[in-house]
N, C-alpha and C positions, 0 to 999 in steps of 0.2 A: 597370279595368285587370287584364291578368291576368302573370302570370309567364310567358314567352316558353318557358322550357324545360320546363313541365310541363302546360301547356295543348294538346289537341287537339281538334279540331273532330270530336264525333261525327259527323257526315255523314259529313267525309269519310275517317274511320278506318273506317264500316263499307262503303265504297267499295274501300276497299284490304286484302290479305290478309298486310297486315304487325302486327306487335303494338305496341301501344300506343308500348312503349318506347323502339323506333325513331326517335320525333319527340322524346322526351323525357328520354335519357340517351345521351348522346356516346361510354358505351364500349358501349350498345346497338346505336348511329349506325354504329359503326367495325366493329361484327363485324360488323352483316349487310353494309357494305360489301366487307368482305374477301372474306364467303362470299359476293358474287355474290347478287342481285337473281333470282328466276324469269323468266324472259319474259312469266308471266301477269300479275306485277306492273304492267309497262311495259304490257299492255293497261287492264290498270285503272286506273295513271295519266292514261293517252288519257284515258279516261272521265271522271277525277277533272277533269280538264281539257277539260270539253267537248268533248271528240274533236278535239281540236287538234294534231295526228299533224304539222303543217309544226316546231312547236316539239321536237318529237321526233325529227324529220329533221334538223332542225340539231345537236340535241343530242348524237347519237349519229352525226352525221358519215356518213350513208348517204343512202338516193334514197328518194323515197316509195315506188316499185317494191319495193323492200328491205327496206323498215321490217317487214312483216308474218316475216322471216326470223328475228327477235327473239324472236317472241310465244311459239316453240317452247323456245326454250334452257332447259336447266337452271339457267345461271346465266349473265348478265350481265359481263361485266370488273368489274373493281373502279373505275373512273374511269367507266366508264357508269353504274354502280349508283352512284355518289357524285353524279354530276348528276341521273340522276332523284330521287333522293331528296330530293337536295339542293332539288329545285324542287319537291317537294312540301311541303317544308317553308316553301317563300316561301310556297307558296297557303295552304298552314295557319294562315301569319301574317295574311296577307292576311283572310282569314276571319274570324279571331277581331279582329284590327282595326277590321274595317269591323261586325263583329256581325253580318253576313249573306251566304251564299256568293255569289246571284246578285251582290250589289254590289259584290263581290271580285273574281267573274269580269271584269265590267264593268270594271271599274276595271285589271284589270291588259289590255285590250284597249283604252285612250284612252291621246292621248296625253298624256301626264303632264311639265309646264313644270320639275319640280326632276329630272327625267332626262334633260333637254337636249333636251325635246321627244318623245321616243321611248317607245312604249309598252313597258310593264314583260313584255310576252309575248314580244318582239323580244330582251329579254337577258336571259330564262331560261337559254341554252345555253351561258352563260362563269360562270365564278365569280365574276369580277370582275362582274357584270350583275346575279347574284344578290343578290351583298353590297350593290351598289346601292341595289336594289330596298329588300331590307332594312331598310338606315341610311336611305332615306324615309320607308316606313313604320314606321319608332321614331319619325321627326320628325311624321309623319302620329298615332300613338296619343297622343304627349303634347305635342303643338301646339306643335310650336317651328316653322314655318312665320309669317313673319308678313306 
């Protein structure tokens, strides 16, 4: 088991052009929220996320046509840069959960019976979907499933 707030998945920190602390201290979480996310970020999330750019289109509330109009900004809103991040940190959990990304990935693309059916990539783009995902996978690390 690991501690949720200080554990990050080297894959996918060297994936992303954020600092460590980002995933792992909540007043690191809230400033780079504040100061806005790069655009280059939100491409290398794509990536971190198998190029799953439709989870992105929802997330950020534009058209796939659009999405690539992101990639340039300097900085992100603060409620965009709080959901990507925010979903990179489900995947991070995910990761270190399952002890392997591909199984991560996989698993947040089935669909999943204690999400009412619905795969965990479908409500990446709500808070409420995250936190979901989340409070699964706690019940998924320390087997209170029965």
């Amino acid at each position: 088991m690991y501690d949720r707030n200080e554990a990050v998945d080297p894959g996918l920190l060297a994936e992303l052009s954020l600092p460590k602390e980002v995933f792992t201290d909540s007043v690191a979480f809230i400033k780079q929220v504040r100061k806005g996310i790069p655009g280059q970020v939100l491409v290398e999330a794509i990536g971190a996320f198998d190029g799953d750019r439709e989870m992105f289109v929802r997330l950020l509330e534009t058209t796939p046509g659009n999405l690539h109009r992101f990639y340039k900004r300097e900085a992100l809103s603060r409620s965009q840069s709080e959901g990507i991040l925010d979903a990179l940190r489900v995947l991070n959990y995910a990761i270190l959960v399952f002890g392997d990304s591909k199984v991560a990935h996989e698993w947040l693309r089935c669909q999943v019976p204690a999400l009412s059916g619905a795969k965990p990539v479908d409500l990446l783009d709500t808070f409420c979907g995250r936190d979901w995902i989340r409070d699964v996978l706690g019940k998924i690390e320390y087997g209170e499933f029965s």
